[in-house]
C-alpha positions in Angstrom: -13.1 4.8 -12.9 -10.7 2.4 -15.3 -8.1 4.8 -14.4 -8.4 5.0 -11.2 -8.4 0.7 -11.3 -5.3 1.1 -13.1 -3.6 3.2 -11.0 -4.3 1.5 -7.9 -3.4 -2.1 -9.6 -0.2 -0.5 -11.0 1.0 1.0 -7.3 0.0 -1.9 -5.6 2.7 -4.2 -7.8 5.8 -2.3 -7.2 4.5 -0.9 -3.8 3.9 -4.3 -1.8 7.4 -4.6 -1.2 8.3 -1.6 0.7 4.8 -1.7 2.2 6.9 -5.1 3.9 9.0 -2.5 5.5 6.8 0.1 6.3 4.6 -1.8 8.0 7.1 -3.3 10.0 8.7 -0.5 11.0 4.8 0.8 11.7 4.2 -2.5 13.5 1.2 -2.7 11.3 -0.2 -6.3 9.6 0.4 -7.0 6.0 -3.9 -7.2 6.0 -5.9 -5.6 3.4 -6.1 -3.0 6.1 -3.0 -2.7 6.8 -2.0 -2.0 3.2 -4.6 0.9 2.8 -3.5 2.4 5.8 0.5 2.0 4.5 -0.8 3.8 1.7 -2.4 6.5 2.8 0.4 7.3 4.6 3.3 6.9 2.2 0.7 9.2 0.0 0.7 12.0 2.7 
């Protein structure tokens, strides 16, 4: 579970940033829902 935490804390730093354009281009909100669902997909 701590390294799951971890991982999700470190990704989330550098990842907020091109989330910005993601979403954009997605036409998504930068929500707590909109950043899950950003990063499901830049995962897939």
């Amino acid at each position: 579970m701590d390294e799951e935490n971890a991982l999700q804390k470190d990704s989330k730093s550098h990842f907020v940033k091109d989330a910005n354009l993601f979403c954009r281009k997605h036409q998504l909100r930068l929500t707590l829902k909109g950043l899950y669902l950003c990063n499901i997909n830049e995962q897939e």
